[in-house]
N, C-alpha and C positions, 0 to 999 in steps of 0.2 A: 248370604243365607246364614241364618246363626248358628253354631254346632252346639246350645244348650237343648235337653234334652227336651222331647217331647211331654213327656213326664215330670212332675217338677220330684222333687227332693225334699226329706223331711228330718231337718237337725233340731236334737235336744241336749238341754243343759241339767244336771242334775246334781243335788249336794246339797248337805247340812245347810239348813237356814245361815246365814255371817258368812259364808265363804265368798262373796263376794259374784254370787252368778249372777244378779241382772244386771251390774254392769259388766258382765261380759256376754251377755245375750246383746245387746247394743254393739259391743264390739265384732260380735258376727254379723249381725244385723247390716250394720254400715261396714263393713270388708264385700260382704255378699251386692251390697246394692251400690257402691260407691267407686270399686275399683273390678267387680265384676258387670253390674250393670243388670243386676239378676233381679225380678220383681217379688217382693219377699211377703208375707203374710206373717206378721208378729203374734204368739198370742200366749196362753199360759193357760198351767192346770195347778189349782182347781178353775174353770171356769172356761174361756174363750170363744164362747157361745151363750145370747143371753139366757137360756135353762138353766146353761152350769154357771151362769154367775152369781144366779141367787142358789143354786147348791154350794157355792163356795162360801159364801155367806153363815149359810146355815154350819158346814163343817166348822171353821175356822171361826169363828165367834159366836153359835149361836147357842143352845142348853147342852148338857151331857149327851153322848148320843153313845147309843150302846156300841161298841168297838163292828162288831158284824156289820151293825147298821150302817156304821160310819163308811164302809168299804163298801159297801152297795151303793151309799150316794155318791162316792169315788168314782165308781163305776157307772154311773146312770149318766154324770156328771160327762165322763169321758166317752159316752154313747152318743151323745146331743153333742160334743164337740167335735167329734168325727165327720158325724152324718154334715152338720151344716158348717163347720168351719175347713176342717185338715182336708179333708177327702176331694172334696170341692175343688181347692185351692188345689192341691195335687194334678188332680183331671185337668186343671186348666194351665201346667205348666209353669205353677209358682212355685217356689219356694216355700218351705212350711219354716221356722222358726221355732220352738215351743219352750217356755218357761215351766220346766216338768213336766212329765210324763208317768208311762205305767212306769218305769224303777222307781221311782219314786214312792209310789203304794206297793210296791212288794218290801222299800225297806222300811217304811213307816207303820206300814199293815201287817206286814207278816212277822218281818224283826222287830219292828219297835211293837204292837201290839201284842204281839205274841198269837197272830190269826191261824187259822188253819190251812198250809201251804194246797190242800186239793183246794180249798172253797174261792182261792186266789185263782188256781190256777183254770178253774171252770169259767169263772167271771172272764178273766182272759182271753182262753180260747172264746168265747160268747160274743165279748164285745169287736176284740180285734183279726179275729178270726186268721189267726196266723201270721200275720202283717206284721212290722215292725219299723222303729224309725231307721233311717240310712245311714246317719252318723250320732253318736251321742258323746256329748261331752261330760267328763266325771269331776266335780270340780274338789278336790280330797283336803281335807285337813281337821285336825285333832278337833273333839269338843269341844275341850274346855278353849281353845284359840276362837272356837265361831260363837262360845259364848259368850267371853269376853268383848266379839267384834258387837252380840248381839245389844251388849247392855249401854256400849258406846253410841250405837242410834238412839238412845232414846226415845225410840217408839213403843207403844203398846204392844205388848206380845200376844200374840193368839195363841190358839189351845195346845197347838204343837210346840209351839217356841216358849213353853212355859212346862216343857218336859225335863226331869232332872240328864246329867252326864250320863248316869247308865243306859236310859232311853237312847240320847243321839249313839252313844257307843255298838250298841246294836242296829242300830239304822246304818250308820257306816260300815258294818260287816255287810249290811244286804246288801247296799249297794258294790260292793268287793263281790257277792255272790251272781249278782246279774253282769258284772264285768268278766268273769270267771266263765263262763254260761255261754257268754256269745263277747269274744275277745277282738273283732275283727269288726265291730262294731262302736267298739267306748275304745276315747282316747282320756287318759287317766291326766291330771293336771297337779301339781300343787298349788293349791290354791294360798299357800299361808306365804308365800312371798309376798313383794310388791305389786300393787296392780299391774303397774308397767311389764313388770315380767310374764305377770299370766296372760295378759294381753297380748305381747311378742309370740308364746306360746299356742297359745289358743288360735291366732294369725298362724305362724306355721303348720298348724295340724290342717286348717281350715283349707287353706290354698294348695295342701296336699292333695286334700282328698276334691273339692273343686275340678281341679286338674286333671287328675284319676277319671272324676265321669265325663269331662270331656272330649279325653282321650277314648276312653271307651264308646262314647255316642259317635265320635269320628269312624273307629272300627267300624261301628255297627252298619254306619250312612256308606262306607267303601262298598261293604259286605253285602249290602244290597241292592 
């Protein structure tokens, strides 16, 4: 009989554009499904549902969008991805994975736009209704390093990735503010080493906390 839980689990990565988070989304991805055996559901915001894919579209490359507005389609975006992707997969005992989340729009919306912390926090309580991810990973390091990581890709930058230093500067306080908030939840990374390091890293936190709900789904299976 398996002692993973009934319930699946829901890990998020979050951090300055360049800090190297998707590939360390892969790297929990295949820890979780390769050496646990865990059935994982991959996905990412903006978007992970086709509604919010074409909202992700619209935010990230499509006209100006009034800063309010923009956080509502944030929001609508992360509505549609609940109901038909995370929640789902949750009730059915997978794993969630998620390439961003709400910290993510509290530091980009609130800090970096400069939004209004009740209009945040109404949307919030609305869409997730008190709920929150189980582990989230913070992947931290200076701007001007994820700028420079960003100019090295060579790819096109979208609307956020074409914000100056003082913007990411403020988006990195909020997300210190959502770590701060709920501590027992975010494990903090330095992201500006080596991959190999954040990697080793991110593996130790991961098969910690792993461990942690299995040991606990054991108690629980004793206990009743």
């Amino acid at each position: 009989m398996s002692l993973l839980p009934a319930r699946g689990r829901m890990i998020t990565l979050s951090a300055l554009d360049g800090a190297g988070k998707s590939t360390q989304v892969q790297t929990v991805v295949e820890r979780l499904r390769d050496y646990y055996g865990i059935e994982v559901v991959v996905t990412r915001e903006p978007g992970g549902s086709p509604v919010a894919e074409r909202l992700r579209e619209l935010v990230l490359h499509g006209d100006v969008i009034d800063p309010v507005a923009e956080m509502m389609i944030f929001f609508a975006a992360r509505q549609d991805h609940l109901a038909q992707v995370i929640r789902p997969a949750l009730q059915a005992g997978r794993w969630v994975v998620c390439d961003r989340f709400v910290d993510c729009s509290w530091a980009y919306q609130v800090r970096g736009r400069g939004l209004a912390r009740a209009e945040f926090e109404a949307l919030e309580k609305m869409v997730l209704r008190g709920w929150r991810p189980d582990l989230t990973f913070l992947l931290d390091i200076e701007p001007v390093v994820a700028a420079a990581r960003r100019r090295g890709r060579g790819a096109e930058a979208d609307r956020f990735e074409r914000q100056d230093l003082e913007f990411f500067g403020r988006v990195r306080q909020g997300y210190f503010e959502r770590m701060v908030a709920d501590p027992e939840r975010f494990r903090v990374i330095d992201a500006a080493v080596a991959p190999g390091v954040v990697r080793k890293e991110v593996i130790a936190h991961l098969d910690e906390f792993v461990r942690s709900t299995l040991r606990e789904t054991a108690r629980l299976e004793r206990a009743a």
